[in-house]
C-alpha positions as CSV (number, residue, x, y, z in Angstrom):
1,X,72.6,143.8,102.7
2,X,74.6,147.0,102.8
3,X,76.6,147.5,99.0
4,X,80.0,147.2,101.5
5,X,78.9,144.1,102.4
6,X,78.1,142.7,99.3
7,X,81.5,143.7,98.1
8,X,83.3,142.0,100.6
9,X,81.4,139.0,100.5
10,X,82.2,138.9,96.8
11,X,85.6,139.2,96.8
12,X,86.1,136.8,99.7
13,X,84.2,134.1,97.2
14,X,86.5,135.0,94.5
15,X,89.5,134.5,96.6
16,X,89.0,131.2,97.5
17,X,88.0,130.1,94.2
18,X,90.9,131.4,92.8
19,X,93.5,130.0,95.4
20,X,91.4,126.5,95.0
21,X,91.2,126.2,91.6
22,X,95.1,126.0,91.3
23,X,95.2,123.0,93.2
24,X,96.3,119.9,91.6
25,X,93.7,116.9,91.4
26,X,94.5,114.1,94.7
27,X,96.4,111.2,93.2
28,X,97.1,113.0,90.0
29,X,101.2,113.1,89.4
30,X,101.1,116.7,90.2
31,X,99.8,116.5,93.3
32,X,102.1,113.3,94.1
33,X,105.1,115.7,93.6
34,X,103.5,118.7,96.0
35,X,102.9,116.0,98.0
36,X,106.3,114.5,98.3
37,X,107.5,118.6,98.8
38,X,105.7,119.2,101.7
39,X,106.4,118.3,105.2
40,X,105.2,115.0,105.7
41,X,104.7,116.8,109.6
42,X,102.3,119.4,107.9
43,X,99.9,116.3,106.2
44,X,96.3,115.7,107.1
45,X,95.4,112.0,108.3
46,X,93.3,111.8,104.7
47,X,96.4,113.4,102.3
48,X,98.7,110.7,104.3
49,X,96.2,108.0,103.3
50,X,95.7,109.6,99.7
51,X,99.4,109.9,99.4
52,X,100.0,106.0,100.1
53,X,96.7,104.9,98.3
54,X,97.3,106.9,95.3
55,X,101.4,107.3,95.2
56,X,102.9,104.3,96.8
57,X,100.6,101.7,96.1
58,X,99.3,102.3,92.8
């Protein structure tokens, strides 16, 4: 693998661990509140379940 490569494979890993390490845990308050800020349009099938699971049924 080229040094370029390696490089950009690098920093592509470090990218998405930094932007996922900032996310809040599911069903945590935190993520109950990003939750509740977000389009309910924009939700996945499994955040709608999490979200009712985790901050309307608790």
């Amino acid at each position: 693998m080229s040094l370029s490569k390696l490089l950009a494979a690098s920093s592509a890993l470090l990218l998405t661990l930094s932007l996922t390490a900032c996310a809040p845990e599911v069903g945590s308050d935190a993520w109950c509140k990003q939750m509740k800020e977000k389009e309910s349009g924009d939700w996945t099938a499994n955040e709608a379940a999490d979200y009712a699971k985790y901050c309307v049924f608790k």
